[in-house]
N, C-alpha and C positions, 0 to 999 in steps of 0.2 A: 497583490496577488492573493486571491482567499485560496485557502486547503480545500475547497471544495471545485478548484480550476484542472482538480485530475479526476473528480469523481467519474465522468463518463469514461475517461479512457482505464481505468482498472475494471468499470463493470465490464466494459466489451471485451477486455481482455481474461477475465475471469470464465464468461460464459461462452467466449470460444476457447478454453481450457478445461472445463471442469462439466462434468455430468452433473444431471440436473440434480440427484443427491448429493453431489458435492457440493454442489452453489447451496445446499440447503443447511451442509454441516457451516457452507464458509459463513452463510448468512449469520446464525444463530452465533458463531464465534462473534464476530463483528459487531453485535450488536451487544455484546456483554461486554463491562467494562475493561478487563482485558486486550479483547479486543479490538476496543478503541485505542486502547495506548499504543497498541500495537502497530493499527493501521496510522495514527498521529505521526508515532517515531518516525515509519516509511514517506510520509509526506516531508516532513521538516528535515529527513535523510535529501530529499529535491531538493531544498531550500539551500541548504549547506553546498550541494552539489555545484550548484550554478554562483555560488557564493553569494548566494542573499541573506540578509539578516532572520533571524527565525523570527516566525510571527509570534511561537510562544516556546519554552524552553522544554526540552528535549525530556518525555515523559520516561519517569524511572520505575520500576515493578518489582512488585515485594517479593518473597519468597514464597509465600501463596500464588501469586500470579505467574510466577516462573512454571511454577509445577501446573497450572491451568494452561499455560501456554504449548508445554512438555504434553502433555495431554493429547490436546490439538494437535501437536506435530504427529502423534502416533496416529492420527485421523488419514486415511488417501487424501483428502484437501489440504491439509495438516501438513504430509508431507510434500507434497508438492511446492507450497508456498514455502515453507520452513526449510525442508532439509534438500529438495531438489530446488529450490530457488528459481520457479518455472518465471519471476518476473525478473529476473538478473539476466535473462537470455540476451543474445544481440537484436532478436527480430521485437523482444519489450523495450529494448531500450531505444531503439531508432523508434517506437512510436509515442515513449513520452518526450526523447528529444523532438520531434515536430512538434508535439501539445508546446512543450516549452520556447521552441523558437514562434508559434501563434501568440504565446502571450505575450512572448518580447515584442515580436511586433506591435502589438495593442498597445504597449506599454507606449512605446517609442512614438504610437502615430497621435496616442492625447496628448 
């Protein structure tokens, strides 16, 4: 299973949450290294979930990047992801567990 087997299901989930300047602050996080570690940890957070072995070992963040993260949380997008946990909800979670049970299936049928 590649980390890139949820990318669809968080964008569509981002952009039926967030105003289009949100997706803009979220974009602009995500792609600074930060933000990658960030969205990494949340992926390898699945892996652990369903008890698969991590594909790579769980990224750690400096003090610098704590406070760049801190940052972001003070952001509306920021909070949301961060401090309201808009993907912890029950209605995100029944839609990575289907992502999840399509690629068990896949798994199970090669």
């Amino acid at each position: 299973m590649s980390t890139s087997s949820f990318t669809d299901v968080f964008e569509s989930l981002l952009i039926e949450n967030f105003s289009k300047e949100e997706l803009q602050v979220t974009e602009s996080f995500f792609q600074s290294p930060v933000g990658q570690k960030y969205a990494l940890h949340g992926i390898l957070q699945i892996y652990a979930a369903v008890g698969e072995p991590l594909p790579k070992s769980m990224p750690e963040l400096s003090t610098s990047e704590y406070r760049d993260l801190e940052k972001f949380s003070l952001t509306k997008a920021g909070d949301k992801l961060i401090v309201q946990k808009i993907f912890e909800s029950q209605s995100t979670r029944q839609v990575v567990s289907s992502r999840i049970r399509e690629l068990l299936a896949t798994c199970h049928a090669s």
